[in-house]
Steps between C-alpha positions, in 0.01 A plus 500: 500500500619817397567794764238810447518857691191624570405826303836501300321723246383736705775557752861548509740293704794586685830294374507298845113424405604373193744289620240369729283386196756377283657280777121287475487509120600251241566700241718790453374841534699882440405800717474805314377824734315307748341276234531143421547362162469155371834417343416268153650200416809570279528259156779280400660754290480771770651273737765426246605854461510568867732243566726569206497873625550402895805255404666799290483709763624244808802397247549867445556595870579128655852565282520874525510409885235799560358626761199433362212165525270395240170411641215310319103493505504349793618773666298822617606809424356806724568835376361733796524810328253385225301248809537263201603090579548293164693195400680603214650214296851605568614787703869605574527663863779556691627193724461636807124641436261491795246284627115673544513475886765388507409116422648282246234306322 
């Protein structure tokens, strides 16, 4: 069964909130200004593409010896400037970025 927040339409969440929901669901969700979206199912090719394009850029850095991670979907980014949380398909941040309350997930 699928985790549902009451009055998602009509409401807007905090990040912690959201956090709260997503933690219950089975699917992946983004948080964009207090609102949750339903991520869609990526295809074959799309999936092909974003690993091409992550393992260019962890080859890139792994043997540039960067200071500098490559993250996948499966990590959340939170930008708190824009109150925006996605899972982009591949992210560079730097290695020592922080935790959101301070947890490691």
């Amino acid at each position: 069964m699928t985790a549902r927040f009451p009055l998602v339409e009509k409401q807007k969440l905090s990040f912690d909130e959201f956090l709260s929901f997503e933690a219950q669901a089975e699917e992946k969700y983004e948080f964009i200004d207090g609102k949750i979206k339903d991520m869609a199912e990526a295809s074959t090719d799309h999936n092909d593409i974003a690993i091409n394009i992550y393992a260019y850029l962890d080859n890139h850095f792994f043997e540039n010896e960067d200071q500098y991670k490559v993250t996948n979907n499966y990590t959340m980014i939170y930008i708190e400037d824009y109150n925006k949380g996605r899972y982009p398909d591949a992210s560079v941040v730097e290695r020592d970025y922080e935790y959101y309350d301070d947890k490691k997930k």
